[in-house]
N, C-alpha and C positions, 0 to 999 in steps of 0.2 A: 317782049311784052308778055308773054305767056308764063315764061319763068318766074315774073314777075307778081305775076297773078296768084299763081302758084304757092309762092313766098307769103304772098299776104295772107292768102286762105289757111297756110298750115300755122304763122303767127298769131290770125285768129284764132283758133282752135286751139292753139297752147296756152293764150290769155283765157280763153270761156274754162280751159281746163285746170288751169291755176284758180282762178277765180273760185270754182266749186271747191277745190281742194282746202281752199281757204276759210270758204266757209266750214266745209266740212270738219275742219280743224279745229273748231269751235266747240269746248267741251259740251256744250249742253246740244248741240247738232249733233253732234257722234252719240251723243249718249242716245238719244233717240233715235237715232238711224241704228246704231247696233239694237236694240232693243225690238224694234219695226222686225228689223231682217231676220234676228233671232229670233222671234215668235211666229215671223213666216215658216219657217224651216219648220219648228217644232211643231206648228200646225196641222203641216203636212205629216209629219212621222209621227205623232203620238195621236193625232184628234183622228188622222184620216188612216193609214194603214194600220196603227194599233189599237183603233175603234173595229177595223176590220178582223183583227187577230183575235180582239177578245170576242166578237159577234161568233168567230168560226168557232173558237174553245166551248162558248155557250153551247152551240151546236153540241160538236163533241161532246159535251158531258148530257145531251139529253136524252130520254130513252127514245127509242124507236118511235113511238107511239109519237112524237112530236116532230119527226121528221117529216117535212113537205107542207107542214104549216103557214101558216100568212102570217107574220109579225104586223104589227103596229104600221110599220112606213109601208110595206106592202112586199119587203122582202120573202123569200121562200126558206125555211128553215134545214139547212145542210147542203144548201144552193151556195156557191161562192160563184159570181161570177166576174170576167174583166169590167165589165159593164158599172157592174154593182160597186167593185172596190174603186173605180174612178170616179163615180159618183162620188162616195163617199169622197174622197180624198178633196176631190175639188169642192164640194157644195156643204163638207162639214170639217174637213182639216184643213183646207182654207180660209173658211170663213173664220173658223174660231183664230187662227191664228192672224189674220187680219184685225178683229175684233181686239184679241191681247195685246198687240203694238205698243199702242196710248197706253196702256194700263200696266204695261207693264213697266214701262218707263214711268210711273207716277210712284208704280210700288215702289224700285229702285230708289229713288230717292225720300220714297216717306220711311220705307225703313231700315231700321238700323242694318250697316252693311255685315256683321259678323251674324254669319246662320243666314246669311238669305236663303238662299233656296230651301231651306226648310220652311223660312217661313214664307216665303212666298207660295210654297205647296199648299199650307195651310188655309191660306186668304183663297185661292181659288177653290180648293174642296167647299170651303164654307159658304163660300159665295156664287159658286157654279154646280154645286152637286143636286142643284132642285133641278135643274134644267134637265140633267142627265137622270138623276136616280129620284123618278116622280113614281109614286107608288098609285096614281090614275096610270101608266100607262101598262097596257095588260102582255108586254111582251115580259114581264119578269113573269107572270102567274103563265106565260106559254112556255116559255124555253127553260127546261130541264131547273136546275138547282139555282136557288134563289136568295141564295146567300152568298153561292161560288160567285154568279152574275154580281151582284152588288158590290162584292169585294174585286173584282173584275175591272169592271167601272171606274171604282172608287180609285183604285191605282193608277188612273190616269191621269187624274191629278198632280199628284207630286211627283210622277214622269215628267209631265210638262214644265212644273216648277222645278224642277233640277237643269233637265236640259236646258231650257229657255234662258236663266239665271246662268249656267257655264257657257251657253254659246253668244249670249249679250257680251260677257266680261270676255271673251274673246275676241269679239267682231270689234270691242273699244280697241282692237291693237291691229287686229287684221285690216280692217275698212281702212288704217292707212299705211299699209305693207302691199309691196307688190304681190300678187297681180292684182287684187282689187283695188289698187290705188290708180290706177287707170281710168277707173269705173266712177270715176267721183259724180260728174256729174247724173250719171242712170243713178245713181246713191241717191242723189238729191233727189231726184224726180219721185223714186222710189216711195222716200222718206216722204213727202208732199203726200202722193194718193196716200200711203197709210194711215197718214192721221185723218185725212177724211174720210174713208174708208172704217178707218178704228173708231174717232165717235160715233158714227151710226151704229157700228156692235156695241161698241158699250150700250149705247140707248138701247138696242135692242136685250143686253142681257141684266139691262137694269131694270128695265118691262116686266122682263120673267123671273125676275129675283123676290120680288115682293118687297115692300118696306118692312126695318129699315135698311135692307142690304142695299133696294136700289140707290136710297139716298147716301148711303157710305160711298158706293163705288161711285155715283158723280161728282160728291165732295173731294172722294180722295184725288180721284183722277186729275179734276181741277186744279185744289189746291196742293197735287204735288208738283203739277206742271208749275205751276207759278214759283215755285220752292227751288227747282232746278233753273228754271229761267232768269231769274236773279240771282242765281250763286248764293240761296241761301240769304239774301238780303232781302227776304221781306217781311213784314211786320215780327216782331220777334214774340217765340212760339204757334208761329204757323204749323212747322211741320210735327208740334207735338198736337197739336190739337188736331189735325190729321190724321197722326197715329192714334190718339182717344179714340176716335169714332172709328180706325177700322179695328181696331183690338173689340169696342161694342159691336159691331156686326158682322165681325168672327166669331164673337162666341156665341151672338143670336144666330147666325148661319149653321154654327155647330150642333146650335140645340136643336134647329130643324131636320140637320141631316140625319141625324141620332131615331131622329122620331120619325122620319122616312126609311130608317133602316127597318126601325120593327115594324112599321106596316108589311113590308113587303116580304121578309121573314118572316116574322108572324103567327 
């Protein structure tokens, strides 16, 4: 009886595990689940411990005279602590990379695949740089050079659009090569919290984007998911009218961030 038992439970468990694999098989599943997981990673390394590298460098280049200051979030200036950098890590390179999942799976398929990562660098500088580089917040007129800082910042961006874009187009081949192919189902489950997880940031950095970026980034994101959901089969010129509106609120996102540079230089 027991053996028996036994037999069923581990045929179970190969059918729930085939199952996910199958789904996971599904180009437009993977593409989103690589995309999800790739934007978690890069969340973590570029939002959260290289938001932390450029905060220490800021430091570093400021004079004495600014050392043990209070920044903006309530940080100490030339203070690095475990404390501070896991904050960071989890409550702003995880969220952002939670936030980019959906988005970046939307980008992926609204734009053209030759140059992605470039331009995918681009859509987030233009579309994310208010967020970061706001010339109200008074930690650029605190810490030290104010141009280093900005340009500092600013290279976060296309950090994340390089990484994000290589480790997506990687995870489309790794998510089903061992050993992560074992994992299908955590993949799934994975995939599920992200995208609800990731609409909520979108909404939240479509809030803080201002029109018309916010209304780009919930077009695009929408109508590229619909784009990749159908293989491309829906209404024809979806994905270029897609691309119209985010090419317009990249180059309105650009012309803000231009003009949030000279405020803060200046």
């Amino acid at each position: 009886m027991m053996p028996s038992m036994v037999d069923a439970t581990g045929s179970s468990e190969r059918t729930a595990d085939s199952r996910a694999l199958g789904v996971l098989r599904k180009p437009v599943i993977l593409r989103l689940a690589s995309s999800i997981v790739a934007s978690l990673i890069t969340g973590i390394v570029v939002g959260g411990l290289g938001g932390r590298l450029v905060m220490r460098l800021s430091a570093m280049a400021a004079d004495d005279s600014r050392i043990g200051m209070t920044t903006d979030n309530g940080n100490v200036v030339g203070a690095i602590t475990g404390e501070g950098t896991l904050g960071l890590v989890l409550f702003v390179g995880l969220a952002v990379g939670l936030a980019m999942g959906p988005f970046l799976f939307a980008l992926r398929a609204v734009l053209p695949g030759r140059r992605l990562p470039l331009t995918v660098s681009i859509v987030l500088l233009a579309l994310g740089s208010a967020i970061v580089i706001d010339p109200g917040n008074p930690d650029f007129m605190i810490v030290g050079n104010r141009a280093l800082n900005v340009a500092m910042f600013a290279l976060l961006f296309p950090l994340f659009g390089f990484m994000s874009v290589a480790l997506a187009e990687g995870f489309d081949r790794w998510l089903l090569q061992r050993p992560l192919v074992h994992l299908a189902p955590l993949t799934l489950i994975g995939t599920a919290l992200g995208v609800g997880l990731g609409i909520l940031g979108i909404a939240v950095v479509a809030a803080q984007s201002g029109p018309p970026g916010s209304l780009a980034i919930v077009f695009v994101a929408v109508l590229g998911a619909v784009v990749t959901l159908t293989d491309g089969g829906v209404a024809l010129g979806a994905r270029e009218v897609a691309l119209v509106a985010l090419v317009i609120a990249t180059a309105w996102g650009l012309v803000n961030f231009a003009q949030d540079v000279g405020v803060i230089v200046g």
